[in-house]
N, C-alpha and C positions, 0 to 999 in steps of 0.2 A: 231545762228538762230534756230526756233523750227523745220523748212521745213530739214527733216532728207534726205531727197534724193533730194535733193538741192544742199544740202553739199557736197553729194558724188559725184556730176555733175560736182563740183565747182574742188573738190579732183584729179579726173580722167582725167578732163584738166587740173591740175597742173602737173599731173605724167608723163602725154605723155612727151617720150620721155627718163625716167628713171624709169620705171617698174621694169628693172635688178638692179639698186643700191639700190632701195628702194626693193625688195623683197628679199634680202639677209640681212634685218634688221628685229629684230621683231617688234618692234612699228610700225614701216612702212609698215609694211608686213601684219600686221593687218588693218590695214585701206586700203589696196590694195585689201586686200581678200574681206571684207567687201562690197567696192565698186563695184565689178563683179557682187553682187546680187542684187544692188541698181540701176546702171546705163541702159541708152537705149543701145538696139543691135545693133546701130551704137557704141557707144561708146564702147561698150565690144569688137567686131569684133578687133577696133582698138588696142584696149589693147592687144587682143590677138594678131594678127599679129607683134605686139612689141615683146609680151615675146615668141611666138616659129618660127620666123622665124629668131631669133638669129643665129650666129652660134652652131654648135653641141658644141664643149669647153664651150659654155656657157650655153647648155643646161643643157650637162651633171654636172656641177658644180649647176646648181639651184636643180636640181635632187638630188644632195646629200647632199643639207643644207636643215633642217627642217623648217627654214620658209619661205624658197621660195618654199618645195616642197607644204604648204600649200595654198600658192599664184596660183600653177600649181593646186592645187585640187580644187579651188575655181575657175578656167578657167572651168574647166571640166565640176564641176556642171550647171556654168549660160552658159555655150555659145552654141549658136545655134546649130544645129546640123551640117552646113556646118566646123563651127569651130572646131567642136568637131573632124570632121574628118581631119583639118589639121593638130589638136593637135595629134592626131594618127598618123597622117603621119611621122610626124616629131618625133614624141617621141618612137615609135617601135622599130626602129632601136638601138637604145638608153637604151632602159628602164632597162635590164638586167643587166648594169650596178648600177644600186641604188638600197639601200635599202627596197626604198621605192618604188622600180619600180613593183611590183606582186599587192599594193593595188591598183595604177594608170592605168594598165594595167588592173584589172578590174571594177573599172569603166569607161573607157575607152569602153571596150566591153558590159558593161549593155546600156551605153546612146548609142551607136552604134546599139546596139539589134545582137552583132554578138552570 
């Protein structure tokens, strides 16, 4: 279909419910990240409360694969600010263990304005 954010509507109610398996893939993980920027703020909210109210074990494992830390930076970017502060909640505690936990951590605090 040419309707591009269509797709991603169509994509993002396919996911619900496997965010975590498909963000530990790269192909998949690309069209996850993709779709955060494409989708309404009902549908991203949900998304997000799939990928960080996970358990911490599974946090901290998406945290340390590169394509799902992608998938977590792409939560950052689009979600609302009340998300953005769960995603903080949730991910502070946390972050110092990845590698990739210092760039997450500031953008975290740029979209916070801490």
């Amino acid at each position: 279909s040419c309707d591009q954010v269509g797709n991603f509507v169509m994509i993002a109610a396919l996911v619900r419910g496997q965010v975590h398996f498909l963000s530990f893939h790269n192909s998949a993980s690309a069209i996850v990240e993709r779709a955060f920027g494409a989708i309404s703020a009902e549908l991203q909210h949900d998304l997000v409360e799939e990928l960080f109210l996970a358990p911490d074990t599974t946090l901290q494992q998406a945290l340390a694969d590169p394509a799902a830390v992608r998938v977590v930076q792409a939560a950052v970017r689009a979600a609302s600010f009340k998300d953005v502060s769960l995603i903080n909640q949730r991910l502070s505690p946390i972050l110092h263990t990845s590698p990739f936990g210092k760039r997450i951590h500031q953008r975290l605090r740029r979209r916070l304005r801490l």
